[in-house]
C-alpha positions as CSV (number, residue, x, y, z in Angstrom):
1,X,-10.0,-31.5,-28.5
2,X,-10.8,-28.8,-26.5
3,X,-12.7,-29.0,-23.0
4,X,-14.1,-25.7,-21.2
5,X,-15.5,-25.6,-17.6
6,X,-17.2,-21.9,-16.8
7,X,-18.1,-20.8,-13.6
8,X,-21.0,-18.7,-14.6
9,X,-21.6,-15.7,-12.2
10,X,-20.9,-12.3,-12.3
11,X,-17.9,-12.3,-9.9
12,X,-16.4,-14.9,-12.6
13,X,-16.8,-11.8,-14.9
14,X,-15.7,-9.2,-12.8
15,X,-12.2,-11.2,-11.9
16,X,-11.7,-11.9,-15.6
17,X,-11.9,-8.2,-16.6
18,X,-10.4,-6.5,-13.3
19,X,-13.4,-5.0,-12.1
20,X,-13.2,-3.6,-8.4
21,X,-15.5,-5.5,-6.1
22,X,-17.2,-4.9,-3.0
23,X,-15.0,-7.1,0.2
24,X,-17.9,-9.4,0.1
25,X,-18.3,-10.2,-3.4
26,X,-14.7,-10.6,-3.3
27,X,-14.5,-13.5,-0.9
28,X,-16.5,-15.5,-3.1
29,X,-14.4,-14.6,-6.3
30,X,-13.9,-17.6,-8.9
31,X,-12.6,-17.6,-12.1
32,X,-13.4,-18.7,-15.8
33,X,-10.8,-21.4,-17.3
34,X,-10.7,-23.7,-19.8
35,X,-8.4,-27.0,-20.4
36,X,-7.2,-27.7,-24.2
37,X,-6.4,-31.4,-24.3
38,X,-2.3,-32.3,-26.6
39,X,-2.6,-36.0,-27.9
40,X,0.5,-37.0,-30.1
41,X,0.2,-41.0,-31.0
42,X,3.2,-42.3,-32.5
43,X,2.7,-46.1,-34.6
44,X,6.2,-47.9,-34.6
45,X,6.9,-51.3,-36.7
46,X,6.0,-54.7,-35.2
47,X,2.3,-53.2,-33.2
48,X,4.6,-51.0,-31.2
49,X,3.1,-47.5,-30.0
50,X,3.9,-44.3,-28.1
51,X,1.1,-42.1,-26.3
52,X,1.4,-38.8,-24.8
53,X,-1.8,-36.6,-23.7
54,X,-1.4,-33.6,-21.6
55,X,-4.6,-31.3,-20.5
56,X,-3.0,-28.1,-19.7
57,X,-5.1,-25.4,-17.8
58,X,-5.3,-21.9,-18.5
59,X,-7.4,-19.2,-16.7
60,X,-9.5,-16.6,-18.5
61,X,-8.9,-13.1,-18.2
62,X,-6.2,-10.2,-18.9
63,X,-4.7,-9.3,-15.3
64,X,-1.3,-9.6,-13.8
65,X,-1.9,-12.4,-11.3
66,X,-4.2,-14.4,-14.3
67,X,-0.6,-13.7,-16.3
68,X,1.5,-15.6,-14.1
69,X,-0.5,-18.5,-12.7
70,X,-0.8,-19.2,-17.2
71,X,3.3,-18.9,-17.3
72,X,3.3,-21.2,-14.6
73,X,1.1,-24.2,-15.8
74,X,2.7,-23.5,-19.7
75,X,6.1,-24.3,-18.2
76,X,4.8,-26.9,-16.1
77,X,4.1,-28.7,-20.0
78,X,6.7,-27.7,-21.5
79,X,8.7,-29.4,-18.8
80,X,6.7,-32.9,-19.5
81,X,7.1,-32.6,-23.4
82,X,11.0,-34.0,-22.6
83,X,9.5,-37.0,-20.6
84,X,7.2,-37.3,-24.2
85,X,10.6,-37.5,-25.7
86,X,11.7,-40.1,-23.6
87,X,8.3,-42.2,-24.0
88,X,9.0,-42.1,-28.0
89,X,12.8,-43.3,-27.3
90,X,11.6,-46.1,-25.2
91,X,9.3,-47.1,-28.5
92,X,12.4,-46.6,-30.7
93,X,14.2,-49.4,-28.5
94,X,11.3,-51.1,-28.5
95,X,11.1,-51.5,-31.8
96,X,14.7,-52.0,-32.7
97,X,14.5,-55.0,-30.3
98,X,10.9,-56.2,-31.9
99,X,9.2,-56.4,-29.3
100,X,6.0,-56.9,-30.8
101,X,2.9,-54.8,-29.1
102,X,4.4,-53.0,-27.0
103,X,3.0,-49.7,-25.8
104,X,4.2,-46.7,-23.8
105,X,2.6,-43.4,-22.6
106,X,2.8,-40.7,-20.8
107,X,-0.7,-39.3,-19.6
108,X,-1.2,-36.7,-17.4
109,X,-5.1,-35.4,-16.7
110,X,-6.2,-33.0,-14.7
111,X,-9.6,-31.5,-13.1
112,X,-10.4,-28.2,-10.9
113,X,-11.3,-29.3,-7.2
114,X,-11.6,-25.7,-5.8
115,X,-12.4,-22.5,-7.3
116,X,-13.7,-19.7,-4.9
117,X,-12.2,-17.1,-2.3
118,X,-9.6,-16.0,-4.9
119,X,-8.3,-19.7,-4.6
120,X,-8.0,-22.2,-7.4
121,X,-6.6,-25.5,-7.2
122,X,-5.8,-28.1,-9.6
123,X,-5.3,-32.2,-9.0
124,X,-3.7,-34.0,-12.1
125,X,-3.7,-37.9,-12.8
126,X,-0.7,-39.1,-14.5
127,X,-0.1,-42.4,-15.6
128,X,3.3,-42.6,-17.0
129,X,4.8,-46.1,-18.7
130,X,8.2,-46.1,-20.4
131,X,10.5,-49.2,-20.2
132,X,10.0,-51.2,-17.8
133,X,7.3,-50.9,-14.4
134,X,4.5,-48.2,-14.9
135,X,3.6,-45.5,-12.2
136,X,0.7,-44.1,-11.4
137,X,1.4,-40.1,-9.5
138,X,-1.6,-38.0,-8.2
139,X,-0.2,-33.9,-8.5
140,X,-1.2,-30.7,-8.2
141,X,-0.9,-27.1,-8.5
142,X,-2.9,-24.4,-5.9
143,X,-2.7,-20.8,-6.9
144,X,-4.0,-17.3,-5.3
145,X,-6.3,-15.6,-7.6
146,X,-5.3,-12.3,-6.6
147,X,-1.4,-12.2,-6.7
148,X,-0.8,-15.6,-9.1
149,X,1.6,-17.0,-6.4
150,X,1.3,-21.0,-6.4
151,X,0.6,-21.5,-2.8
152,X,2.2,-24.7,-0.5
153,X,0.4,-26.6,1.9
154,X,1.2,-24.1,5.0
155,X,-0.6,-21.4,2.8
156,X,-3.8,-22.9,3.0
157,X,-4.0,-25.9,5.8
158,X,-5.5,-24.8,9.0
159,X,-3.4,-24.2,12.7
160,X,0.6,-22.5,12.6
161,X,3.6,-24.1,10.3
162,X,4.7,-26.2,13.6
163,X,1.2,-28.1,13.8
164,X,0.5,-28.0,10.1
165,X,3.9,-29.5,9.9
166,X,3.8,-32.3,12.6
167,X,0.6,-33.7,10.8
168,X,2.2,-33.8,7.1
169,X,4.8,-35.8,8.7
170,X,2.8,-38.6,10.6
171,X,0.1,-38.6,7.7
172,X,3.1,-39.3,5.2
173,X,4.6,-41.8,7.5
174,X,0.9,-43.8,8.1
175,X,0.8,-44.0,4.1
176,X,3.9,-45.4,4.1
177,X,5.9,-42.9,2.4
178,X,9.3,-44.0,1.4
179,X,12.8,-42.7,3.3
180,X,14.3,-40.5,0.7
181,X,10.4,-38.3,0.1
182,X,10.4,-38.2,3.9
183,X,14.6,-37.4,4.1
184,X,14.5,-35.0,0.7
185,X,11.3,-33.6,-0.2
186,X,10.2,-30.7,1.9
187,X,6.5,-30.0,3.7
188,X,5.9,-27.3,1.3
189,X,6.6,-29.4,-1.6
190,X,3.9,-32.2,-1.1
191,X,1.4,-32.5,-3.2
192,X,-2.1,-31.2,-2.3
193,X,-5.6,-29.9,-3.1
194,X,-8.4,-28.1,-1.8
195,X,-12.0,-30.0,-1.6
196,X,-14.7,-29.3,0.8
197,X,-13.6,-27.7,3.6
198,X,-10.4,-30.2,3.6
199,X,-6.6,-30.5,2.5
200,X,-6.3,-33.7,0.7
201,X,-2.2,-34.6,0.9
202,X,-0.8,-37.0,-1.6
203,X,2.8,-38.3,0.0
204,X,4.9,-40.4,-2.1
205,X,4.8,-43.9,-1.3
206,X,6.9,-47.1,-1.6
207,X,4.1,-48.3,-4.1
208,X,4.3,-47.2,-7.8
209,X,0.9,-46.6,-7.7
210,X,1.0,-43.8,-5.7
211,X,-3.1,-42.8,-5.2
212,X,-2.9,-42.8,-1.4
213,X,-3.8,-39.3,0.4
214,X,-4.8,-38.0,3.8
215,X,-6.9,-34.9,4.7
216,X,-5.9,-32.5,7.3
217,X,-8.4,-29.3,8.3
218,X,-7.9,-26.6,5.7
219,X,-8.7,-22.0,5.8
220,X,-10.6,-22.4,2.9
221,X,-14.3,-24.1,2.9
């Protein structure tokens, strides 16, 4: 199954082909994409089942910078297809063991929460349930339209990298994050996307569902 989203305007059209643009029509630049949908069901004996679904982005259009941000999210599911792997392995078990009914999955699904001023950024849902508890994560990937670099937090958040810094920290700590994501996992690594004039920052917490997030001031409105 295939899904496409279009942003239909003529600046969509000129960053797809290249096209030189005025410094105003630039600012406003968005781009065309489209999301194809990978299902694989796997049936295993006594009801047992394994499910992976994956939605992988790609942008439209032939320039370097549309090249690289399309490397990027293709390696980003080729990466998952050896947690796929693992979900089907936890069926095998599963099945050797009869445990009848079981089911396991891997699903990861993703929407477009900002596409102008040369700046597109991706949120992804995945619910992933092998052996044993489930977990719910809440990802992303932010990328310059212009030069295809995947952009951290400090890239687009609002004040200098001291300030920016200070309030990932505390936010992070209010949700509750957990010692080792506050102790190993950098400010430029946390998850984050761009929506209405905000920076929506999704911490890891304690919890396994992890859908809490806070919002600090972002560049880009």
């Amino acid at each position: 199954m295939k899904k496409k989203y279009v942003i239909a305007s003529a600046l969509a059209l000129a960053l797809s082909f290249g096209l030189v643009t005025s410094p105003k029509a630039e600012a406003s630049r968005s781009a065309k994409y489209s999301i194809k949908q990978y299902k694989s069901t796997k049936k295993y004996k006594h009801g047992i089942k394994a499910i992976f679904i994956y939605q992988l982005p790609q942008i439209s259009g032939k320039t370097a910078a549309v090249k690289k941000i399309n490397k990027s999210l293709r390696k980003a599911y080729t990466s998952e297809l050896k947690r796929m792997k693992e979900v089907y392995k936890d069926a095998k078990w599963s099945e050797s063991e009869k445990f009848s009914h079981s089911s396991y999955w891997d699903k990861l699904k993703v929407h477009v929460t900002y596409n102008k001023n040369n700046v597109i950024s991706f949120r992804y849902d995945q619910d992933i349930h092998p052996a044993g508890s489930g977990t719910y994560l809440i990802g992303s990937w932010t990328y310059s339209l212009k030069t295809g670099k995947k952009l951290t937090v400090f890239d687009v958040a609002k004040g200098n990298k001291s300030s920016v810094g200070a309030q990932l920290h505390y936010g992070a700590v209010d949700l509750g994050a957990d010692d080792e994501y506050l102790r190993t996992t950098h400010a430029s690594k946390m998850n984050y996307t761009l929506k209405g004039g905000k920076v929506y920052v999704y911490p890891r917490t304690c919890s396994a569902y992890n859908r809490k997030y806070f919002t600090i001031p972002s560049r880009y409105k």
